[in-house]
N, C-alpha and C positions, 0 to 999 in steps of 0.2 A: 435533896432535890427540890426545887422552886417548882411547884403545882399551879399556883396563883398567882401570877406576874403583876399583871395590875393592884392585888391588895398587898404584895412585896412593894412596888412604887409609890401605893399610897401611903403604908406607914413608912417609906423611908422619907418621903417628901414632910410626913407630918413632926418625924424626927430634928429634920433642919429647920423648922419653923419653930420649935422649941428651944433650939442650942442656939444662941446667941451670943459669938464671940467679939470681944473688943477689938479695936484696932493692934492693940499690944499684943493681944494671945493672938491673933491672926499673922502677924508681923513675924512673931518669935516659930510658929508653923512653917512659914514661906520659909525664914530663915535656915531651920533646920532640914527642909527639903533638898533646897540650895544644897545647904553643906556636903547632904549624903548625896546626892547628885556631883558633884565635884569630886567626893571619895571615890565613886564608882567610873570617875573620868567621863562622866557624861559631858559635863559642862565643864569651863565652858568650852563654845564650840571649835575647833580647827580653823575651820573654815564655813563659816556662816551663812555663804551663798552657795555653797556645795548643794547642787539635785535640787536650787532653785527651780528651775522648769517643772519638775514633778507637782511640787508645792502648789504654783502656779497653775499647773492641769488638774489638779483635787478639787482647789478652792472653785475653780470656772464651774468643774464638775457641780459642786453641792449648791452652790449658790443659784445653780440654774434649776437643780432640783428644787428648792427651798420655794419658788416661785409659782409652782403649779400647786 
Protein backbone atom coordinates (compact mmCIF):
# COMPACT_ATOMS: atom_id res chain seq x y z
CA UNK A 1 0.00 0.00 0.00
CA UNK A 2 1.28 3.56 -1.12
CA UNK A 3 1.33 5.88 2.37
CA UNK A 4 3.25 8.68 0.65
CA UNK A 5 2.00 9.70 -2.66
CA UNK A 6 3.81 12.69 -3.22
CA UNK A 7 7.52 10.94 -2.42
CA UNK A 8 5.98 7.89 -4.66
CA UNK A 9 5.74 10.88 -7.58
CA UNK A 10 8.82 12.26 -6.74
CA UNK A 11 11.06 9.23 -7.04
CA UNK A 12 9.16 7.98 -9.94
CA UNK A 13 9.59 11.44 -11.70
CA UNK A 14 13.39 11.35 -10.61
CA UNK A 15 13.49 7.72 -12.23
CA UNK A 16 12.58 9.17 -15.75
CA UNK A 17 15.00 11.93 -15.54
CA UNK A 18 17.58 9.27 -15.21
CA UNK A 19 16.44 6.71 -17.92
CA UNK A 20 17.17 8.24 -21.08
CA UNK A 21 16.03 6.41 -24.16
CA UNK A 22 17.23 6.87 -27.81
CA UNK A 23 15.01 7.33 -30.57
CA UNK A 24 15.73 3.35 -31.56
CA UNK A 25 14.95 1.91 -28.12
CA UNK A 26 11.87 4.33 -28.02
CA UNK A 27 10.83 3.36 -31.64
CA UNK A 28 11.43 -0.49 -31.02
CA UNK A 29 8.88 0.15 -27.45
CA UNK A 30 6.08 1.86 -29.62
CA UNK A 31 6.60 -0.80 -31.77
CA UNK A 32 6.23 -3.73 -29.73
CA UNK A 33 3.08 -1.99 -27.92
CA UNK A 34 1.64 -1.78 -31.43
CA UNK A 35 2.05 -5.37 -32.03
CA UNK A 36 0.67 -6.61 -28.65
CA UNK A 37 -2.12 -4.11 -29.17
CA UNK A 38 -3.00 -5.67 -32.66
CA UNK A 39 -2.73 -9.29 -30.91
CA UNK A 40 -5.17 -8.44 -28.39
CA UNK A 41 -7.57 -6.86 -31.48
CA UNK A 42 -7.35 -3.56 -30.01
CA UNK A 43 -6.01 -2.03 -32.95
CA UNK A 44 -6.45 -1.17 -35.29
CA UNK A 45 -9.68 0.53 -34.97
CA UNK A 46 -13.24 -0.76 -36.83
CA UNK A 47 -14.31 2.13 -36.93
CA UNK A 48 -12.49 5.24 -36.01
CA UNK A 49 -15.14 7.86 -35.51
CA UNK A 50 -17.25 5.27 -33.48
CA UNK A 51 -18.51 7.43 -29.94
CA UNK A 52 -16.74 10.43 -31.67
CA UNK A 53 -19.33 12.75 -29.60
CA UNK A 54 -18.32 11.11 -26.27
CA UNK A 55 -14.61 12.00 -27.26
CA UNK A 56 -15.54 15.29 -28.12
CA UNK A 57 -17.64 15.88 -24.61
CA UNK A 58 -14.47 14.74 -22.27
CA UNK A 59 -12.03 16.87 -24.20
CA UNK A 60 -14.63 20.18 -23.82
CA UNK A 61 -15.05 18.64 -20.39
CA UNK A 62 -11.04 18.76 -19.24
CA UNK A 63 -9.94 21.51 -21.38
CA UNK A 64 -12.43 23.74 -19.54
CA UNK A 65 -11.30 22.36 -16.32
CA UNK A 66 -7.53 22.80 -17.27
CA UNK A 67 -8.29 26.69 -17.31
CA UNK A 68 -9.29 27.61 -13.84
Amino acid sequence: MIKNAKLLAKFEDGQLRKERLSYAQALKIFEAMWEEAVNLGVLPLKNPLEDIETDIELARVLNSCSKS
